[in-house]
GUMI-593518 format. One record per residue (C-alpha): residue number from 1; residue in one letter; x, y, z. Coordinates in Angstrom, 3 decimals, padded with zeros to 6 digits. Layout:
# GUMI-593518
i_aa_x_y_z
NUM_A_X_Y_Z
...
//
This chain:
# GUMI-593518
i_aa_x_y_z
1_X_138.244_-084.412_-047.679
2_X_136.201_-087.891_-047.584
3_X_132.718_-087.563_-047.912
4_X_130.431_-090.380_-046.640
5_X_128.453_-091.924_-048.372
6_X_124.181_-091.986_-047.888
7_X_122.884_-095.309_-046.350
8_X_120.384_-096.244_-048.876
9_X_119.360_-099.186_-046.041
10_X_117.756_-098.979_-043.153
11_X_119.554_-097.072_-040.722
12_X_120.597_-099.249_-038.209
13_X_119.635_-099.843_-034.018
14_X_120.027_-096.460_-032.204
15_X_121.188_-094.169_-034.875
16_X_118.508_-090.817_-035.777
17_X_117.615_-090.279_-039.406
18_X_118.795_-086.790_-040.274
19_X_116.650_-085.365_-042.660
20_X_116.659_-088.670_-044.803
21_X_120.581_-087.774_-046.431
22_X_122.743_-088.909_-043.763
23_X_122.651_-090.960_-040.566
24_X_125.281_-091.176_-037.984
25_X_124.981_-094.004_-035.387
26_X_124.251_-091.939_-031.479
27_X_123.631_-093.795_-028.087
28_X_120.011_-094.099_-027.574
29_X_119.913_-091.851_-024.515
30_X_121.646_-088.997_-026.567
31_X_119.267_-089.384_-029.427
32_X_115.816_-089.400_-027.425
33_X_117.618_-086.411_-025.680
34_X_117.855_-084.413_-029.133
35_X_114.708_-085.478_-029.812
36_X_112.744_-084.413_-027.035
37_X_114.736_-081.119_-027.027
38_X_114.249_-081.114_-030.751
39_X_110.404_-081.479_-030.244
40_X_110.615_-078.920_-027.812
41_X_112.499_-076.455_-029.709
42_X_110.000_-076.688_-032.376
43_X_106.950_-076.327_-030.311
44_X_108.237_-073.354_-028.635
45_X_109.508_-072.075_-032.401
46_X_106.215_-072.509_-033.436
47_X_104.306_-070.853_-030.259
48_X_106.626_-068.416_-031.141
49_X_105.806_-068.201_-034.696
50_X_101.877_-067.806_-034.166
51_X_102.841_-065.319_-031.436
52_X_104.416_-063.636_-033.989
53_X_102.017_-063.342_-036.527
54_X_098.991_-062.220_-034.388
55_X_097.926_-059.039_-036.532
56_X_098.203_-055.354_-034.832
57_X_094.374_-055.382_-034.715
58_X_094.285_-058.453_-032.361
59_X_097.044_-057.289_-030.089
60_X_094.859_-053.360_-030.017
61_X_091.767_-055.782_-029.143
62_X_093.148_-057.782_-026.133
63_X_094.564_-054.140_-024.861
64_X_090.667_-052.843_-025.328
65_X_089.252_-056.206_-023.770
66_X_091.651_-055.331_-020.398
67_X_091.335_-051.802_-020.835
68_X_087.539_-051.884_-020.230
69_X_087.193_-054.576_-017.397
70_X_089.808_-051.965_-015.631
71_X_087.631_-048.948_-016.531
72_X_084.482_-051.215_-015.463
73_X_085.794_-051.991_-012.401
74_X_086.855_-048.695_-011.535
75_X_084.104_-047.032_-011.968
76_X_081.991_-049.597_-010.042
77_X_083.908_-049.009_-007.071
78_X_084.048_-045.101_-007.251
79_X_079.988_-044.835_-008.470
80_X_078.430_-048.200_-007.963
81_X_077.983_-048.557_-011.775
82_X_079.974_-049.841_-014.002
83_X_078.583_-047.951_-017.280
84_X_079.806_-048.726_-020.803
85_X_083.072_-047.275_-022.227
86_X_083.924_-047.447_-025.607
87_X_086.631_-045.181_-027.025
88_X_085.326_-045.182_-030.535
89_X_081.920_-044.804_-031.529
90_X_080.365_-047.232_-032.916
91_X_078.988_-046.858_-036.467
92_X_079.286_-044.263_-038.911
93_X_079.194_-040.558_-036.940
94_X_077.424_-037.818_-038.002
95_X_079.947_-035.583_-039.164
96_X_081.346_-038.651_-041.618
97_X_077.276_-039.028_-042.680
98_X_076.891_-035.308_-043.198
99_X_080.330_-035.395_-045.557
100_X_078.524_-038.469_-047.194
101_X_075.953_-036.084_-048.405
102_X_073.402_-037.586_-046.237
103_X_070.810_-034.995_-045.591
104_X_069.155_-034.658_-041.991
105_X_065.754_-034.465_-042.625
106_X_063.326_-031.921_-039.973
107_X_063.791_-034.044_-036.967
108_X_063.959_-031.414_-034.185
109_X_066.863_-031.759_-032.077
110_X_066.645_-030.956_-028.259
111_X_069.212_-030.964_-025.858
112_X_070.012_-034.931_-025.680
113_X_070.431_-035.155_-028.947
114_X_072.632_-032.304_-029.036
115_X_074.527_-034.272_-026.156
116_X_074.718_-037.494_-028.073
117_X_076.160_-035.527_-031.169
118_X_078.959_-034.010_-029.431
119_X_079.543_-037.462_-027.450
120_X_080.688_-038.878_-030.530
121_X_081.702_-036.136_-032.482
122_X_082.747_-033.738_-030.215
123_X_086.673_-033.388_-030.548
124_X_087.116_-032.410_-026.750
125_X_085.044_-035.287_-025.860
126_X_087.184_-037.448_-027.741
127_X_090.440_-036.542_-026.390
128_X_088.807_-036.858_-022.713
129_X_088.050_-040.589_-023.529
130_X_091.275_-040.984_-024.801
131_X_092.956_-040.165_-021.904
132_X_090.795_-042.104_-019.557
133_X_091.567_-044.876_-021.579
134_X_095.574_-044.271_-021.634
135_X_095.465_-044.021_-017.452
136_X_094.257_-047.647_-017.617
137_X_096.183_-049.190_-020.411
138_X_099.277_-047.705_-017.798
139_X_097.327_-049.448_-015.088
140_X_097.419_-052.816_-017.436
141_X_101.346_-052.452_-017.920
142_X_102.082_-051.961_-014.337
143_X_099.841_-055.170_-013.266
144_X_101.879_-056.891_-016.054
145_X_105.055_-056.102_-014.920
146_X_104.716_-057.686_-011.768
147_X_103.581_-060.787_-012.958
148_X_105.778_-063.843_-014.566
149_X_107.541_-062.580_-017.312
150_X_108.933_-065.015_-019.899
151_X_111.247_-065.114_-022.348
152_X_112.318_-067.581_-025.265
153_X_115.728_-066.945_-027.490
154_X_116.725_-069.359_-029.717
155_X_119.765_-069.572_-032.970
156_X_120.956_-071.323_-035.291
157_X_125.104_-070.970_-036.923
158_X_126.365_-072.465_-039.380
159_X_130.180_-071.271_-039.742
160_X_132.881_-072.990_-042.510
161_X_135.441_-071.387_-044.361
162_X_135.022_-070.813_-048.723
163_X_133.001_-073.703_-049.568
164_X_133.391_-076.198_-046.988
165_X_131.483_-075.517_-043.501
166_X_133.192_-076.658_-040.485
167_X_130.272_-076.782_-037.661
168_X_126.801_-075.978_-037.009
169_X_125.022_-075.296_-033.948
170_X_121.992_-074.460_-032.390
171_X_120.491_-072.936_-028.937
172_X_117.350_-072.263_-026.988
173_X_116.691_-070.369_-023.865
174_X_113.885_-070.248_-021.965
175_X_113.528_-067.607_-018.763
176_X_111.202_-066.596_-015.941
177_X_111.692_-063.275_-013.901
178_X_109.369_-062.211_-011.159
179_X_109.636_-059.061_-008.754
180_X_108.031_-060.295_-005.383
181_X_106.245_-057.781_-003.431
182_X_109.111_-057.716_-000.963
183_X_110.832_-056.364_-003.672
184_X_112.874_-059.716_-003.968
185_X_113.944_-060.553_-007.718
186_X_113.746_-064.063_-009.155
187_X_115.253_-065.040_-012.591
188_X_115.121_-068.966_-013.953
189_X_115.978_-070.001_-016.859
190_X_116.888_-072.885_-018.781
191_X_119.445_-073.256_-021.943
192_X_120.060_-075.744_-024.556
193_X_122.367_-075.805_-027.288
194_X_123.569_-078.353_-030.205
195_X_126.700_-078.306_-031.781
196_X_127.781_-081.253_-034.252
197_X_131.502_-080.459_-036.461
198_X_130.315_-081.069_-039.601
199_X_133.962_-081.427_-040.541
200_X_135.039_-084.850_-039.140
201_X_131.197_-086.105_-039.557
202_X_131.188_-086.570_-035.631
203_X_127.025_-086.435_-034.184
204_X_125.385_-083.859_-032.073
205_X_126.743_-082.961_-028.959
206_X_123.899_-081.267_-026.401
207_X_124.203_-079.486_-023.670
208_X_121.681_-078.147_-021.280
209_X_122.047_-075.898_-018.298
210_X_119.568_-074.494_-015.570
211_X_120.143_-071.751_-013.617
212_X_118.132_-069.775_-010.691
213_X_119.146_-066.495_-009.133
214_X_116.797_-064.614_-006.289
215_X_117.979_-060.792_-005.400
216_X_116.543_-059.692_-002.073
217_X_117.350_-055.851_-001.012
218_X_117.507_-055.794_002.727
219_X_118.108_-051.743_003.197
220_X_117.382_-049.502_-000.044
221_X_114.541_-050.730_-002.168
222_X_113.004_-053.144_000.185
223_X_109.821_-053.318_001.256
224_X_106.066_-052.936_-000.386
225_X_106.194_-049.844_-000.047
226_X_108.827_-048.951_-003.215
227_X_108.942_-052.383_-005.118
228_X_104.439_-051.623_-005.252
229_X_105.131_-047.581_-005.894
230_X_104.992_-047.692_-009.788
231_X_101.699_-049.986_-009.168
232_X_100.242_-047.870_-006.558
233_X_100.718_-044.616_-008.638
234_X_098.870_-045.997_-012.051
235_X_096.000_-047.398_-009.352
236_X_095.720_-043.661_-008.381
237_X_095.975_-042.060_-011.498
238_X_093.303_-044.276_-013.073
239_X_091.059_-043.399_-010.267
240_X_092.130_-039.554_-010.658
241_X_090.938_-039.799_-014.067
242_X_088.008_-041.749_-013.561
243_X_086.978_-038.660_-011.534
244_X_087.785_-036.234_-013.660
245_X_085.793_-037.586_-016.800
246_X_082.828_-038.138_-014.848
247_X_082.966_-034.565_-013.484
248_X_083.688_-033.642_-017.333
249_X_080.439_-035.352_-017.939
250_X_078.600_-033.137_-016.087
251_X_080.218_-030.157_-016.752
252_X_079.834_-031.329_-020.538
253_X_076.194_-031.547_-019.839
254_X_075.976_-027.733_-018.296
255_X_078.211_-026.696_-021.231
256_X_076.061_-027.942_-024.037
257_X_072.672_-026.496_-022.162
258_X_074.394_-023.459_-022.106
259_X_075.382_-022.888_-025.607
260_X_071.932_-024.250_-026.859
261_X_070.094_-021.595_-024.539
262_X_071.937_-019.000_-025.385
263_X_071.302_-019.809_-029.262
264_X_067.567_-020.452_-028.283
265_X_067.696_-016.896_-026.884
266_X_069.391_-015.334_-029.764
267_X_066.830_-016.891_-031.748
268_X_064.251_-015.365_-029.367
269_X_065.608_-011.812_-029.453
270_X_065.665_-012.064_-033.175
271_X_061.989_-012.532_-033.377
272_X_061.101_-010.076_-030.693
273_X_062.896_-007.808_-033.108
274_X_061.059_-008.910_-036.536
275_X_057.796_-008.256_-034.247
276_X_059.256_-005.257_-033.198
277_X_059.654_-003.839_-037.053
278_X_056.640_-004.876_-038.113
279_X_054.938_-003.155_-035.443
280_X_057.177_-000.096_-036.883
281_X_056.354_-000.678_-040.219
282_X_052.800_-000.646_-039.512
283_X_053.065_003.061_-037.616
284_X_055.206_004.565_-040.360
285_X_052.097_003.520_-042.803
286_X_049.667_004.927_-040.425
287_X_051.763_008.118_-039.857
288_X_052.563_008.721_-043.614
289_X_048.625_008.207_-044.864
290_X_047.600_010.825_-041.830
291_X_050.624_013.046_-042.637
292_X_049.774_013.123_-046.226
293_X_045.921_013.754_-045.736
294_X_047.106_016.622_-043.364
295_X_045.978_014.920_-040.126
296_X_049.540_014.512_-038.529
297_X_052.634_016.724_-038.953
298_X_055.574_015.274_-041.182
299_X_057.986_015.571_-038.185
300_X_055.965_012.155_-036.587
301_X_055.856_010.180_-039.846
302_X_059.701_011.015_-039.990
303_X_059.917_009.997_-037.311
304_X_058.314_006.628_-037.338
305_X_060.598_005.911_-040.422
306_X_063.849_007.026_-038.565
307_X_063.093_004.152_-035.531
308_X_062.237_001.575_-038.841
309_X_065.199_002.181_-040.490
310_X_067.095_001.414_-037.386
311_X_065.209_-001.494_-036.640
312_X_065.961_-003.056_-040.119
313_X_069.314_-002.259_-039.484
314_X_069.194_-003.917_-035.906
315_X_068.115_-007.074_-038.318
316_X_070.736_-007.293_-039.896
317_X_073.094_-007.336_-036.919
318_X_070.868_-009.511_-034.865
319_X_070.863_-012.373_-038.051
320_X_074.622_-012.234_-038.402
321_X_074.903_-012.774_-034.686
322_X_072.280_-015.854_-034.833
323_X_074.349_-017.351_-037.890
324_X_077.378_-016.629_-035.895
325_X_075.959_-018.940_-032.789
326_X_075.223_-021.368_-034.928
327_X_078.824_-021.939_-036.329
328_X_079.709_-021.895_-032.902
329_X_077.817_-024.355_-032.121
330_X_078.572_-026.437_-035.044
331_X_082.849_-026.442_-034.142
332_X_081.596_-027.358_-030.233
333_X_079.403_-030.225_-031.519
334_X_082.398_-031.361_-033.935
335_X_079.994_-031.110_-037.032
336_X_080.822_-029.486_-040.417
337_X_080.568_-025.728_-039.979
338_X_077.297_-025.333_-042.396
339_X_075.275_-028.132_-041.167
340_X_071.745_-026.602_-039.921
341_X_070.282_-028.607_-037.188
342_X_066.446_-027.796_-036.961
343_X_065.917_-027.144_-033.089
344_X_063.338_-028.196_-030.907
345_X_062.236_-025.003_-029.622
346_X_059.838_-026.569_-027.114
347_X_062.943_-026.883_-024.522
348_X_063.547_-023.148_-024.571
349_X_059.311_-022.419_-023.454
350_X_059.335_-024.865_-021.012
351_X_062.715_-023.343_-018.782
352_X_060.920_-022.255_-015.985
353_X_062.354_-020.199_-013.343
354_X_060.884_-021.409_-010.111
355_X_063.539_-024.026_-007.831
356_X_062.490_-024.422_-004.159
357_X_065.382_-025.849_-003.265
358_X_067.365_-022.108_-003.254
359_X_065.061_-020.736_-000.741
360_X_065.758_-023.341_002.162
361_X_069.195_-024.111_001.018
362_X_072.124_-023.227_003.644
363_X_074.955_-021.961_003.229
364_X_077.032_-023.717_004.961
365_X_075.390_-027.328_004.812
366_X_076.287_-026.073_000.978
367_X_079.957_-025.694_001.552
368_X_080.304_-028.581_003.476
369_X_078.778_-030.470_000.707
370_X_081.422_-029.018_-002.251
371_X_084.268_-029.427_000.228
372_X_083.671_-033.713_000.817
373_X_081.737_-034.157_-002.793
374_X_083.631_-032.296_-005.387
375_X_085.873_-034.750_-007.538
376_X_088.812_-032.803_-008.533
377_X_089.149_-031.428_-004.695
378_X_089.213_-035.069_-003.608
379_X_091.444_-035.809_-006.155
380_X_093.943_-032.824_-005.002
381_X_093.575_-034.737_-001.307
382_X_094.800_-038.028_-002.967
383_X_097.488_-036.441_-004.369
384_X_098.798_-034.580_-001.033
385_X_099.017_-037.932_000.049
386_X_101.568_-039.132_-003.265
387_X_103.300_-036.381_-002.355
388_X_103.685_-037.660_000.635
389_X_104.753_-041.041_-000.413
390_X_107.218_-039.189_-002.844
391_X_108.718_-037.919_000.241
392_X_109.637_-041.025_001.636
393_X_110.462_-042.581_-001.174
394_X_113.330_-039.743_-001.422
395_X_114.211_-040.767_001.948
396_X_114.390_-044.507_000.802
397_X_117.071_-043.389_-001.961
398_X_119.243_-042.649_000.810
399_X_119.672_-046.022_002.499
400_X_122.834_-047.944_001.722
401_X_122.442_-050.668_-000.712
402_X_122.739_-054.292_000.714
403_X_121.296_-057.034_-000.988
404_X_121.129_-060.876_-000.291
405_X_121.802_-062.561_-003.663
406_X_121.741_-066.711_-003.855
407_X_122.203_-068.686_-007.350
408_X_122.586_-071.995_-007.972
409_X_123.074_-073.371_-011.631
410_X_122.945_-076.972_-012.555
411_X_124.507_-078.911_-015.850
412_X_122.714_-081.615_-018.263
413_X_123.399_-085.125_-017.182
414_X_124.884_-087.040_-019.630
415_X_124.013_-085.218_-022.544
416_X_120.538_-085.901_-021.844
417_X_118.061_-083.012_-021.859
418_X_115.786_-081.592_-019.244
419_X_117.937_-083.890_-017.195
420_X_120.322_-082.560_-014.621
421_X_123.075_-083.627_-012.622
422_X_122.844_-082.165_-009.079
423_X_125.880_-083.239_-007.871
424_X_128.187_-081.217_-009.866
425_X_125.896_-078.029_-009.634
426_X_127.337_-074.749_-008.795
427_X_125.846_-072.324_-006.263
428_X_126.680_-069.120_-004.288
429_X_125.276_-067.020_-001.548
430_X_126.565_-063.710_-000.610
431_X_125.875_-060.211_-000.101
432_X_126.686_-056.828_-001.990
433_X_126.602_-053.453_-000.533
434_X_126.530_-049.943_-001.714
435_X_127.607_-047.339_000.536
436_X_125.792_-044.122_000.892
437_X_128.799_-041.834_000.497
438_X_128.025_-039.476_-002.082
439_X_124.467_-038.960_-002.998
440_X_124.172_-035.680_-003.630
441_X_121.051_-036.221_-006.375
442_X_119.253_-038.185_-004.293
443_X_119.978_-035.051_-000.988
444_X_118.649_-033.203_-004.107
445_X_115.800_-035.058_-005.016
446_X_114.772_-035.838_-001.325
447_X_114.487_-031.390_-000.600
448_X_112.789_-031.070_-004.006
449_X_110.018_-033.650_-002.607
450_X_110.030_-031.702_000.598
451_X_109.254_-028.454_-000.736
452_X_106.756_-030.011_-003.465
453_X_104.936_-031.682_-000.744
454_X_104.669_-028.085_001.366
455_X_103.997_-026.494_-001.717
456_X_100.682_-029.088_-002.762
457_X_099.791_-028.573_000.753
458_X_099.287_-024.981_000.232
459_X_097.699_-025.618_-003.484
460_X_094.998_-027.660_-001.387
461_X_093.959_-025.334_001.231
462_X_094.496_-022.711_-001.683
463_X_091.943_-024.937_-003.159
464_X_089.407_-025.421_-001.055
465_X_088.963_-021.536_000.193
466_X_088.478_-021.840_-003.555
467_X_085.720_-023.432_-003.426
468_X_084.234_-021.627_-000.227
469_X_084.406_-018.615_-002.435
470_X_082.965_-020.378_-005.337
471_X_079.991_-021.667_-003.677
472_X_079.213_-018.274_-002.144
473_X_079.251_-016.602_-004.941
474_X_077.413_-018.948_-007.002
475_X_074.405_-019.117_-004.363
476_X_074.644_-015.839_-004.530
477_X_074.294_-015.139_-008.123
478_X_071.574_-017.872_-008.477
479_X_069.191_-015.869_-006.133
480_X_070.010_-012.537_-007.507
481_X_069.903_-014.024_-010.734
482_X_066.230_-015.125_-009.596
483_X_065.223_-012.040_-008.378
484_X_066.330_-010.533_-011.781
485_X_064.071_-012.710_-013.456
486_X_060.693_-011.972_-011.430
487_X_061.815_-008.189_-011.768
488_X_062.014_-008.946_-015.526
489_X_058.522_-010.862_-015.981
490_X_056.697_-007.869_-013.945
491_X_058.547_-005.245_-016.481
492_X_057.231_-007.350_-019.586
493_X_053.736_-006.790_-018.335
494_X_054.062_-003.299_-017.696
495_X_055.421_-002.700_-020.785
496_X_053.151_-004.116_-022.647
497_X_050.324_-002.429_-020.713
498_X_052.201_000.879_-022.170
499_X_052.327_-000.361_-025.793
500_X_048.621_-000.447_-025.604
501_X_047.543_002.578_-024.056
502_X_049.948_004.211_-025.897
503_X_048.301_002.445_-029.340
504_X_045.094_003.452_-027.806
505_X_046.012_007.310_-026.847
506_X_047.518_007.694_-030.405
507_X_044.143_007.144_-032.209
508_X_041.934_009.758_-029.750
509_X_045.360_012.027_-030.063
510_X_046.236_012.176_-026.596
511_X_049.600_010.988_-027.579
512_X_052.687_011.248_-029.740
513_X_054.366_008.987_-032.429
514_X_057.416_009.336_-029.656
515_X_055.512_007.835_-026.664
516_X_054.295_005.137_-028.906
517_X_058.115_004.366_-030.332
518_X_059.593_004.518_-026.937
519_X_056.781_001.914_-025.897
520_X_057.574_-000.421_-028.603
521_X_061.403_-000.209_-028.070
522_X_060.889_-000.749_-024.395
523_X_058.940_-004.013_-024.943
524_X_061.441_-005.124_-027.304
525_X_064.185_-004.764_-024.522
526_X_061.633_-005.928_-022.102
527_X_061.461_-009.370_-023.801
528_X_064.946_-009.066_-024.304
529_X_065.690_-009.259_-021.047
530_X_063.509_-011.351_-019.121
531_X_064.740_-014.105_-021.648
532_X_068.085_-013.822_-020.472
533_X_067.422_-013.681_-016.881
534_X_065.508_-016.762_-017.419
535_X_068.077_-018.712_-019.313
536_X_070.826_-016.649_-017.190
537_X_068.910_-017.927_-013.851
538_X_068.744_-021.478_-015.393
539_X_072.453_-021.762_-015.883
540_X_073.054_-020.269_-012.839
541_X_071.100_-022.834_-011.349
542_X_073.439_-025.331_-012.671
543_X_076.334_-023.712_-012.209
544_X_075.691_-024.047_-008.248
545_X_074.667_-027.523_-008.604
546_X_077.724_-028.533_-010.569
547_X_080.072_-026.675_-007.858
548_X_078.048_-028.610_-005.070
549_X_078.553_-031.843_-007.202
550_X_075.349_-032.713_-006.614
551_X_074.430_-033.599_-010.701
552_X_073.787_-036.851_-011.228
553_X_073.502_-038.278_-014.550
554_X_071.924_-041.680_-015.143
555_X_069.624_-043.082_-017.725
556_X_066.933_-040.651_-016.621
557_X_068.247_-037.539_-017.095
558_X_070.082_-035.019_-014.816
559_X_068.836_-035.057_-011.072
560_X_070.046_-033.887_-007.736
561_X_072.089_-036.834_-006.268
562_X_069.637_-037.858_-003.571
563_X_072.059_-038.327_-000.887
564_X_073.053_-034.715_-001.716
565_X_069.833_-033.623_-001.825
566_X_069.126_-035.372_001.848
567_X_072.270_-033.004_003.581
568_X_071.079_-029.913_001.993
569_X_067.176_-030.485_002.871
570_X_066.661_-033.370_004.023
571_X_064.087_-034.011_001.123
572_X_064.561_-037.108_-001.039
573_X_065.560_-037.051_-004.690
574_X_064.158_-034.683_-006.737
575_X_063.992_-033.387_-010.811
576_X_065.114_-030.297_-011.438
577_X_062.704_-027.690_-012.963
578_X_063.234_-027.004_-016.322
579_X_063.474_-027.486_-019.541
580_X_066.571_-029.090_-019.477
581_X_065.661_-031.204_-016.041
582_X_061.637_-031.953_-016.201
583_X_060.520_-035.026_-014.587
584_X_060.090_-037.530_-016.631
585_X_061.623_-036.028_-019.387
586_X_063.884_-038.529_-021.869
587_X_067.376_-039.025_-020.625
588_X_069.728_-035.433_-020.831
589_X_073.099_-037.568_-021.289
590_X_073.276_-041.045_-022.614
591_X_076.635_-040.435_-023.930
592_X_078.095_-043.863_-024.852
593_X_074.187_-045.564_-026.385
594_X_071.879_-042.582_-027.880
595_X_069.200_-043.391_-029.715
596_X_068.885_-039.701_-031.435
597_X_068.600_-040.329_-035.420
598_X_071.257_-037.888_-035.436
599_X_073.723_-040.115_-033.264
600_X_075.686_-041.805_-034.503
601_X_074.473_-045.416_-036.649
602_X_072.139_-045.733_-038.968
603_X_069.967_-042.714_-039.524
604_X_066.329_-043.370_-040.129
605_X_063.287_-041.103_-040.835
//
């Protein structure tokens, strides 16, 4: 086989240097052709190539970056406010500083702290942010997929046999498809390709080709209605769970004032019962001096030791319990299960049990309220409605199939690229069918959305004598739970009126060791109790709010949502009373900025 030789000149009028080793004269049309299509090839290839090597962090980035404008946006149109979303905390958490060996120091921790702890440590919390951020990275994909998609394939062959190689080629495609709100499909695209027989030292041949194709369904999948469906549903779903993790939120917030109340309160009854045996102590000294001087029988300093000994023993139970609420706490808050968080104990004395609001409040203005404020019963509305739409779009999957399809496809003209020749272009226009003749799954599927829209029709009125019930019995329980609590303060005062004329009847011996004991016990309980009907009466308090979604949580703190507040009084916005809601009080929630040391950042002293 002759081998030419290299032109060691230079290369003559219209021929294309080949990599400086061999030249073969080409027309000049044909060789601006390959190089323009070479140029282009090798822009795209390189386009391609950064595309390519974008690292995985960029590409998780640009899917945060739309992510959040989605989430923003959202949220501005359900609440008016955009807020700020991240889905990792920022920083260094607690728990990871706590591992660290970083020590807390005696800062005491109140019930926003608390909040911003479990905001970005809380595991719950996490996996509530996570899937609000999932519903709009589906959101992203369906917005995406009904947009210009493009798409670039390229080769390059070399094929011989043994040692000698016969030709070598190379192609490039580049396409466009679109779905069109009519449901209409349109695909473009555009093909290259260079073949030169390296065998009989003949140039490059090119070739280009453009082609453009538009499906339009005329019966079965036409319409706005299905070719939008898949868009329409991720809309709704972000907006579903927009809902839900703001009502999460606020249910978070009633969760965590809950669980730090009722530690408070364990912590209280534990120190009514150290009181409690010391006040024992004391009498079993008294009783043993007088018994062994001869002034009181032995039966009464007995018995003064019997009622110590079971306090003492009440001790021990009542610490285990306290150490047990903290760990509790602890695996809530997402914190290492030994971590002692010094409490600010101020939050627990200031609950205070009065709430005007209860007394004037109506019942059914309050029912009213739930039934057109609650978020997840709005949400169950919304999806009676895609139930509704799943319905038809059964029906839709029972239409024959006709569609209008029209191509046309066009060849290079004269070897020269991006050039076409027109007259010599192919094109067709036609229709294709599908007859509906056997459908049986889609019969199926269109009774199975039938009965699951009856059937979420009855899970919604289901649902909302739900909440009828829920709101009854919650404005129920919050007065009781009221009345409970006065009951309670006016049996702490009498009891402790008994303690002391009981004290003061034992030293003129007008009464027993036993009236004195059963004094001192019923104080205890006393206490006891008209701590939990405070804290119980505070929750409940809550609890009704929460049902009436009337908790709003901004910068401020936790307040009745005024235009809530304006249907069930026709007062204007108001603080709630307590130690969890005072007026001007710092912020409850600020779950995605705290400022508590023990947030999450840098922790200073």
């Amino acid at each position: 086989m002759s081998k030419r030789q290299p032109h060691l000149d230079s290369p003559p009028a219209g021929s294309l240097p080949m990599g400086g080793v061999n030249t073969f004269p080409l027309p000049d049309p044909v060789g601006l052709g390959l190089l323009g299509t070479g140029l282009l090839g090798i822009g795209l290839l390189g386009i391609g190539l950064l595309t390519g090597c974008r690292s995985a962090e960029s590409w998780a980035q640009e899917a945060d970056e739309d992510s959040y404008q989605i989430l923003a946006e959202a949220r501005a149109s359900l609440f008016g406010e955009q807020g700020s979303f991240r889905l990792e905390p920022e920083g260094v958490t607690l728990r990871q500083r706590i591992l660290a060996g970083e020590e807390l120091g005696d800062v005491p921790v109140g019930l926003r702290e608390l909040l911003s702890i479990a905001a970005s440590n809380s595991r719950t919390f996490q996996s509530e942010k996570e899937s609000l951020y999932l519903a709009a990275l589906d959101l992203s994909l369906e917005r995406w997929r009904l947009s210009w998609l493009g798409s670039a394939d390229g080769a390059a062959n070399m094929d011989g046999i043994g040692n000698d190689s016969n030709e070598a080629s190379g192609s490039l495609d580049l396409g466009l498809t679109r779905v069109l709100g009519s449901g209409a499909r349109i695909v473009t695209s555009i093909g290259s390709s260079l073949l030169r027989f390296v065998s009989t030292g003949d140039g490059w041949s090119l070739s280009n080709d453009l082609s453009l194709s538009i499906t339009q369904p005329l019966m079965r999948g036409a319409g706005r209605r299905v070719t939008l469906e898949p868009l329409t549903q991720a809309e709704r779903n972000l907006v579903y769970q927009v809902r839900s993790f703001e009502r999460f939120r606020r249910q978070y917030a009633v969760d965590v004032a809950g669980r730090l109340y009722s530690l408070m309160q364990t912590i209280n009854e534990l120190e009514n019962q150290e009181s409690n045996y010391e006040n024992l102590v004391a009498l079993r000294r008294r009783n043993e001096a007088m018994a062994a001087s001869g002034r009181l029988s032995r039966i009464e300093a007995d018995q003064a030791l019997q009622d110590e000994l079971r306090s003492e023993n009440q001790l021990i139970v009542q610490r285990a319990r306290l150490e047990r609420s903290r760990d509790d706490l602890m695996l809530f808050l997402g914190l290492p299960i030994d971590t002692n968080l010094p409490l600010d104990r101020t939050e627990f004395e200031l609950l205070s049990g009065e709430d005007d609001l209860l007394a004037d409040m109506d019942l059914d203005r309050a029912v009213d309220l739930a039934l057109e404020q609650r978020l997840d019963f709005l949400t169950s509305l919304d999806q009676l409605e895609d139930s509704l739409r799943g319905a038809l779009l059964a029906e839709d999957a029972l239409l024959a199939g006709l569609d209008l399809e029209a191509s046309i496809a066009a060849p290079s003209a004269n070897d020269t690229a991006l050039k076409y020749d027109w007259r010599t272009s192919g094109w067709s226009l036609g229709f294709s069918f599908d007859l509906p003749w056997d459908r049986i799954p889609e019969r199926n599927a269109l009774r199975s959305a039938q009965i699951s829209l009856d059937s979420r029709r009855r899970s919604v009125e289901a649902e909302a004598d739900g909440i009828v019930v829920d709101v009854r019995d919650a404005l129920r329980q919050t007065r009781n739970a009221h009345q409970t609590w006065k009951l309670q303060k006016g049996a702490v005062v009498l009891a402790t009126r008994r303690v002391q004329s009981s004290r003061l009847n034992l030293d003129h011996g007008k009464a027993s060791t036993r009236d004195v004991l059963d004094a001192e016990e019923d104080l205890r309980q006393a206490r006891n109790s008209r701590a939990a009907a405070l804290v119980d009466y505070s929750l409940s308090r809550l609890g009704l709010y929460l049902d009436l979604e009337a908790l709003r949580v901004d910068e401020e703190g936790i307040s009745l949502d005024p235009v809530s507040l304006g249907r069930l009084t026709g007062m204007s916005s108001v603080r709630i009373h307590s130690a969890v809601y005072v007026a001007g009080s710092p912020p409850l929630i600020d779950l995605q900025a705290p400022q508590s040391p023990y947030a999450h950042g840098d922790h200073t002293q």
